[in-house]
C-alpha positions as CSV (number, residue, x, y, z in Angstrom):
1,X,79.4,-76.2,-23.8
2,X,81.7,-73.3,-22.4
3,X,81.3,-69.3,-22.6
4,X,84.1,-67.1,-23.5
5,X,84.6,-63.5,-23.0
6,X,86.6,-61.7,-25.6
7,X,87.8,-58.3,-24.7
8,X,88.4,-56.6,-26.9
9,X,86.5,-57.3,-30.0
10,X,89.7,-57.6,-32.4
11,X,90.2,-60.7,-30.3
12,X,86.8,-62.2,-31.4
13,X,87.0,-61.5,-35.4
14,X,90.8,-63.1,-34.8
15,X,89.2,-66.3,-33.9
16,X,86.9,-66.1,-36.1
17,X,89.0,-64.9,-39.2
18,X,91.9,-67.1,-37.9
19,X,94.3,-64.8,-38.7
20,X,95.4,-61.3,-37.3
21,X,98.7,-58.7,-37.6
22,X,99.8,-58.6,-34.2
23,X,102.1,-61.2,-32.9
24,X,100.1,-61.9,-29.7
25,X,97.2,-62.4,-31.7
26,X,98.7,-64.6,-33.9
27,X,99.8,-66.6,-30.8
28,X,96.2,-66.7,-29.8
29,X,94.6,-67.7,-32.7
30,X,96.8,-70.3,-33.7
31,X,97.3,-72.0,-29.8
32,X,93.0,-71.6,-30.4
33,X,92.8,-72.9,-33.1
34,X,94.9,-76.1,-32.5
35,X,93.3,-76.6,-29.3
36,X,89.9,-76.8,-31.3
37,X,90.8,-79.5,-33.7
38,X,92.9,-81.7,-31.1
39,X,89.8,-81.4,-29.1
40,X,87.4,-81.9,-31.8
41,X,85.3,-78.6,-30.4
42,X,82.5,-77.2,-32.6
43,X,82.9,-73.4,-31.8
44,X,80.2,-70.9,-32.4
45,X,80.7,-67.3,-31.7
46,X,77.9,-64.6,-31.2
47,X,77.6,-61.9,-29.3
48,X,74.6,-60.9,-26.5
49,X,72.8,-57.2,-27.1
50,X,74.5,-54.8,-24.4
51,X,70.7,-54.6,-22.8
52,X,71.2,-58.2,-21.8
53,X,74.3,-58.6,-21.2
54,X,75.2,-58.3,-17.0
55,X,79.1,-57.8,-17.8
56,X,78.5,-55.0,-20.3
57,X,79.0,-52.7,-17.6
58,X,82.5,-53.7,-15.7
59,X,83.4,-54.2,-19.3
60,X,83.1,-50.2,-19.7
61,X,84.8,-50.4,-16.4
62,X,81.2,-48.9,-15.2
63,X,81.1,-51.1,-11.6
64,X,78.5,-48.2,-9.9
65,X,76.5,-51.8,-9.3
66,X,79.1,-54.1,-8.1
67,X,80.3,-51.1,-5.8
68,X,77.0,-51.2,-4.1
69,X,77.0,-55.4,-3.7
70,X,80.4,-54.8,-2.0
71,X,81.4,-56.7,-4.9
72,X,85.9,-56.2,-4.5
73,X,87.7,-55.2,-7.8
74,X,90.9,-57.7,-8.6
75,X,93.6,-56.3,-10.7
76,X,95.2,-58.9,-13.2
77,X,98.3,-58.0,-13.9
78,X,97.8,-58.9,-17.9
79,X,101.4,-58.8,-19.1
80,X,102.5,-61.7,-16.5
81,X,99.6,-63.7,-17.5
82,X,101.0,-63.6,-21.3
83,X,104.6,-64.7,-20.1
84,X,103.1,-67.6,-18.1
85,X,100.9,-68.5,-20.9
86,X,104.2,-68.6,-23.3
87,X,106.2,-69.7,-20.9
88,X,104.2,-73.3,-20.5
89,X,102.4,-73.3,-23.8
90,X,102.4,-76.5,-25.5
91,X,101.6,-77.4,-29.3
92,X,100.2,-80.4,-28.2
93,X,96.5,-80.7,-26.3
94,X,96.8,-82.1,-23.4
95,X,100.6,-80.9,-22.7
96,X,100.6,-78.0,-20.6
């Protein structure tokens, strides 16, 4: 059993529709997608009510709470995630 978060939620009805118009999205659904049958997954999606959902917050980039904890904010620099997730992609589970 493993959790996913998917921000935004295009990228959720991409996986679940399989298919998309962007390019990236494309890329995602269909590295997804053969990950899931090479690894014989049984993938359910569903989504939690924003009332009981602790990330809906940060998620709305509200982090008043996390603030208070003394919780530290990490920036992810999203476009060099993509290039290292092209650049070692494999089509093949298991390769990279």
């Amino acid at each position: 059993m493993f959790e996913l978060e998917l921000l935004p939620i295009a990228a959720r009805a991409t996986l679940i529709s399989g298919s998309t118009q962007s390019v990236s999205g494309s890329w995602i659904a269909r590295t997804f997608t053969v990950n899931e049958i090479n690894g014989q997954l049984k993938v359910w999606f569903a989504s939690v009510p924003t009332r009981s959902n602790i990330a809906d917050k940060p998620s709305r980039l509200d982090v008043t709470e996390l603030n208070a904890e003394g919780i530290n904010r990490v920036d992810i620099k999203w476009t060099y995630l993509l290039e290292q997730c092209q650049k070692y992609k494999s089509e093949k589970w298991g390769d990279g």
